[in-house]
C-alpha atoms as one frame of an Amber mdcrd trajectory, in Angstrom:
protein
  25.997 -48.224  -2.238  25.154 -45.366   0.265  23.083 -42.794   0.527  24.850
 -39.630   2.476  22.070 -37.541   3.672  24.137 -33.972   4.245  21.618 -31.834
   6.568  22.435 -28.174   7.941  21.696 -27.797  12.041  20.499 -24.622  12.896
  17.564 -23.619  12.242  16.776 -26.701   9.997  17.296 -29.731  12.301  17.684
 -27.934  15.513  16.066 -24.931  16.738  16.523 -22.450  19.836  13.981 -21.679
  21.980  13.439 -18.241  20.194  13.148 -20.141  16.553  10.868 -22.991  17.273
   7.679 -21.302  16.103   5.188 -23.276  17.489   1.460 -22.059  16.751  -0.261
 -24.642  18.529  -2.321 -24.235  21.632   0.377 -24.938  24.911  -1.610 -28.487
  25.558  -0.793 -29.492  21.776   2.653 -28.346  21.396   5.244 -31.854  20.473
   7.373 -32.874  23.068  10.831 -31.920  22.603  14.493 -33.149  23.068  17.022
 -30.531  24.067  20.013 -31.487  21.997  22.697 -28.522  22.912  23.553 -27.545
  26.268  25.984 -23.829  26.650  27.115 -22.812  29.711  25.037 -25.332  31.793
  21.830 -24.048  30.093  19.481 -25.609  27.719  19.744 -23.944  24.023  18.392
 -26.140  21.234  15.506 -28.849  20.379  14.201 -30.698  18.020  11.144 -32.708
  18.452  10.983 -36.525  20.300   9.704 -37.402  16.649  12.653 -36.406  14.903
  14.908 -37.451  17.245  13.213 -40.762  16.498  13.176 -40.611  13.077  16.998
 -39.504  13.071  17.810 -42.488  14.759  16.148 -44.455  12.213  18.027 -42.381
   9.774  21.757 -43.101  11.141  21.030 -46.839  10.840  20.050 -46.628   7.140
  22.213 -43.680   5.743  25.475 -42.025   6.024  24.042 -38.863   8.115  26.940
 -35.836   7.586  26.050 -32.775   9.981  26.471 -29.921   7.294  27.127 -26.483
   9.712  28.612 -23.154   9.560  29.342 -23.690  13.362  33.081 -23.864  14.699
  34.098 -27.173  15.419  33.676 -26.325  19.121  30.690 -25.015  18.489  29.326
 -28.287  16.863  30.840 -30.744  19.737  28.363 -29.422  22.174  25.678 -30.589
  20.103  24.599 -34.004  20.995  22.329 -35.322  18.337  20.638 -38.985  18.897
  21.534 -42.030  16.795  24.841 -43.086  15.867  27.732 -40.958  16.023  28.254
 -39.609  12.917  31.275 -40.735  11.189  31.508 -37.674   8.964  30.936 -33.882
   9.680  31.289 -30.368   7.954  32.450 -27.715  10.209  32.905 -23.741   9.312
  31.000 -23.565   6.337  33.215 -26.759   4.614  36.755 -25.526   6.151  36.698
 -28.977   8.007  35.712 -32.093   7.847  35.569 -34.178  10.623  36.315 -38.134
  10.390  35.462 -39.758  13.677  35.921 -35.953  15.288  39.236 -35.268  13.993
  39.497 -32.603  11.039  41.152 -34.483   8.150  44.404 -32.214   7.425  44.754
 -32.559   3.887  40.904 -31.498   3.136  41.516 -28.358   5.197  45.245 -27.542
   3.546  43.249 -27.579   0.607  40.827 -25.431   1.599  43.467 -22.840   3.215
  44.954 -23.064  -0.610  42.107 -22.218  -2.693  41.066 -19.616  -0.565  44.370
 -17.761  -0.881  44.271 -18.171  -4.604  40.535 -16.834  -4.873  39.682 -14.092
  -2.982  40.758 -11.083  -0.220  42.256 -12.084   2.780  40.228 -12.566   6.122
  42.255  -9.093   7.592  40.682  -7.275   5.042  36.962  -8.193   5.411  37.846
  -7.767   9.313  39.766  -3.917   9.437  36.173  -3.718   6.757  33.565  -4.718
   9.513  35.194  -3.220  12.357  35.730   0.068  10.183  32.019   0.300   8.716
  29.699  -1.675  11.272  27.669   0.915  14.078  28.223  -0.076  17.421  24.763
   0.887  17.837  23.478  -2.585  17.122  26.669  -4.450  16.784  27.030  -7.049
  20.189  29.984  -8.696  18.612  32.128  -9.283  16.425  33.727 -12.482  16.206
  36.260 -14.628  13.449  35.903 -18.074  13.460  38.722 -20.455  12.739  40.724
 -18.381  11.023  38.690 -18.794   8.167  35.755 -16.089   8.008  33.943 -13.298
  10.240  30.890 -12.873  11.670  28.974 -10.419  13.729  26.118 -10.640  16.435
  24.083  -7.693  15.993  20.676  -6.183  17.507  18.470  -6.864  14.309  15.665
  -4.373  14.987  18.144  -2.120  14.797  20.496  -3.084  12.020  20.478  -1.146
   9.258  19.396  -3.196   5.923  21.235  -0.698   3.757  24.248  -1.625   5.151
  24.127  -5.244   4.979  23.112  -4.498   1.101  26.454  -2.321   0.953  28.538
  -5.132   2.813  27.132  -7.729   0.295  28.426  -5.192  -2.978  31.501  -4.837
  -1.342  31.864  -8.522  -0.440  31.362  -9.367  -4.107  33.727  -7.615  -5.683
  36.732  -9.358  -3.204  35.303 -12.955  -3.581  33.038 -13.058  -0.359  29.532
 -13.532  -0.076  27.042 -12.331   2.913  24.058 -13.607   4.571  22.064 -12.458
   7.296  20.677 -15.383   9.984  18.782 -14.446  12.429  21.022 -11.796  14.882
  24.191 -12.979  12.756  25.797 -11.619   9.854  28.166 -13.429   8.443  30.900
 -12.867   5.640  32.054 -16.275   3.965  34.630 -16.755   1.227  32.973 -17.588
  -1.893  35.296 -20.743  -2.099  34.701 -21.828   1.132  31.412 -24.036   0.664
  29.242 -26.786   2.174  29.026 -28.306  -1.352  32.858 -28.991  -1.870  32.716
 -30.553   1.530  30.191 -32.880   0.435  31.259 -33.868  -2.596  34.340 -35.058
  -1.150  32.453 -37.213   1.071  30.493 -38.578  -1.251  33.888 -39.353  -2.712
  35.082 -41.401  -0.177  32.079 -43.187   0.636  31.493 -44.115  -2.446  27.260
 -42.593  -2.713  25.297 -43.079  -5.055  23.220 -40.249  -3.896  22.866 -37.550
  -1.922  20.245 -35.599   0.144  20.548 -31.940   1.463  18.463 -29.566   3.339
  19.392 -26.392   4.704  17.464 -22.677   5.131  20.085 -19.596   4.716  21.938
 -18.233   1.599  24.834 -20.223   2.637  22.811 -23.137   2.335  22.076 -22.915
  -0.964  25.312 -24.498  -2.821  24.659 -27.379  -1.104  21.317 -27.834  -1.919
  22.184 -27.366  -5.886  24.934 -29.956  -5.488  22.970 -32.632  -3.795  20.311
 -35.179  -5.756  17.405 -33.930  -4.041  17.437 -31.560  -1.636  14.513 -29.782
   0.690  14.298 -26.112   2.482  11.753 -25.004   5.647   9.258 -22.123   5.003
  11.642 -19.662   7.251  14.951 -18.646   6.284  16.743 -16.677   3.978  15.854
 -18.755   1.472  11.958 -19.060   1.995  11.962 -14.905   2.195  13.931 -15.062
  -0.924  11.227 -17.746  -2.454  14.515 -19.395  -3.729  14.299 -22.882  -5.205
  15.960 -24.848  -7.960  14.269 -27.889  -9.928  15.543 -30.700  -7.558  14.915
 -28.295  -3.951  11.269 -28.956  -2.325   9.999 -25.767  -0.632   7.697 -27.422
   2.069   5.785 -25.425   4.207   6.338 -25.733   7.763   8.397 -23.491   9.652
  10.139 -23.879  13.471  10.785 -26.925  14.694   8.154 -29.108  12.941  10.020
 -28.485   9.708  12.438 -30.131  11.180  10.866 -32.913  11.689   8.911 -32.724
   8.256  12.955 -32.368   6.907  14.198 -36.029   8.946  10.979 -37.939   7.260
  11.666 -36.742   4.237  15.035 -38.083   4.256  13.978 -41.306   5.788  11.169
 -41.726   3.237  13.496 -40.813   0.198  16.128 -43.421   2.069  13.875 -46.142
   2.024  12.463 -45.622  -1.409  13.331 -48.009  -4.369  16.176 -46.313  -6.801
């Protein structure tokens, strides 16, 4: 029976220049893999020992890259191991079998999400209404499913992000803030579903999770055993839940501390 191991990217298993938080002296620092390439430039790493380990992991599990990223987004990402047979794009809206989004997961989506809460135009005309331009860089919508802005975070203003998240609430959205992102999600629209229905399919007999940010955090209830970095939304928050491991590390080298974890639990006797 597998094991699916159902993993966020950013800012869990990959990390940006600007997020890899390494503390070590320059001569110390791990080697690292660049893993996403945008617009001809280099944009995210993981360590050579993860890489390594993910490998490993991809031979012994079914790995499911769990993201809130487009599904454009998520094809410039070239991860090592095998090519993942599953994926979860835009926050569950898609899954991806062999890198085509299966059509009756995403009708179903599209359903339940005009059954159960406000309709993407609102939350938009809401945004574009209420948001300063002072320290709002974008604002984007990403397939056709929820909205997200780029913002200037020293200057945001945190009581309006609280004021976004009431207002969310009350029309069936949710809101979390990651790094210069905010985004605004449809409460039905969530990693979790996504994975169960893999599961499903596949036939696990359990499942592993790890993710950092509030949008994170259904998945990480819904999985077996799950594990979060000391950054994030979630580590600010001190979140946890009886089956979530808090670890300590933050940057990059949670990361890696994330892919042995999997590998170890993987290999373990059940």
């Amino acid at each position: 029976m597998p094991v699916i191991v159902a993993s966020d990217l950013d800012r869990t298993l990959i990390y940006s220049a600007a997020a890899l938080a390494l503390t070590t002296p320059d001569a110390r620092a791990p080697r690292l893999l660049c893993v996403e390439v945008h617009e001809s430039k280099p944009l995210c790493y993981m360590t050579e020992t993860a890489a390594q380990l993910l490998t490993e992991l991809g031979d012994e599990a079914v790995f499911v890259p769990t993201t809130t990223r487009t599904r454009k987004q998520y094809q410039r990402i070239n991860l090592p191991g095998p090519q993942p047979t599953y994926a979860i794009c835009a926050n569950g809206g898609h899954i991806l079998v062999d890198g085509e989004s299966d059509r009756d997961w995403h009708a179903r989506v599209l359903a339940r999400l005009a059954d159960e809460c406000a309709p993407l135009s609102e939350v938009q005309e809401h945004l574009l209404r209420t948001a300063d331009p002072v320290w709002v860089r974008k604002h984007r919508v990403a397939e056709d499913l929820f909205a997200y802005l780029v913002v200037e975070r020293e200057l945001l203003s945190e009581e309006w992000v609280k004021e976004l998240a009431v207002w969310a609430e009350n029309r069936g959205w949710t809101v979390s803030l990651q790094g210069r992102k905010i985004y605004a999600v449809p409460k039905p629209l969530t990693k979790s579903a996504a994975m169960r229905e893999v599961a499903r399919r596949t036939g696990a007999e359990l499942t592993l999770a790890a993710g950092d940010s509030l949008l994170d955090a259904d998945l990480l209830l819904a999985a077996d055993r799950s594990w979060r970095p000391g950054h994030g939304e979630l580590a600010d928050a001190d979140w946890t839940a009886p089956a979530v491991r808090a670890l300590p590390e933050r940057g990059v080298l949670a990361g890696e501390r994330i892919v042995r974890e999997f590998l170890r639990t993987v290999r373990s006797p059940r």
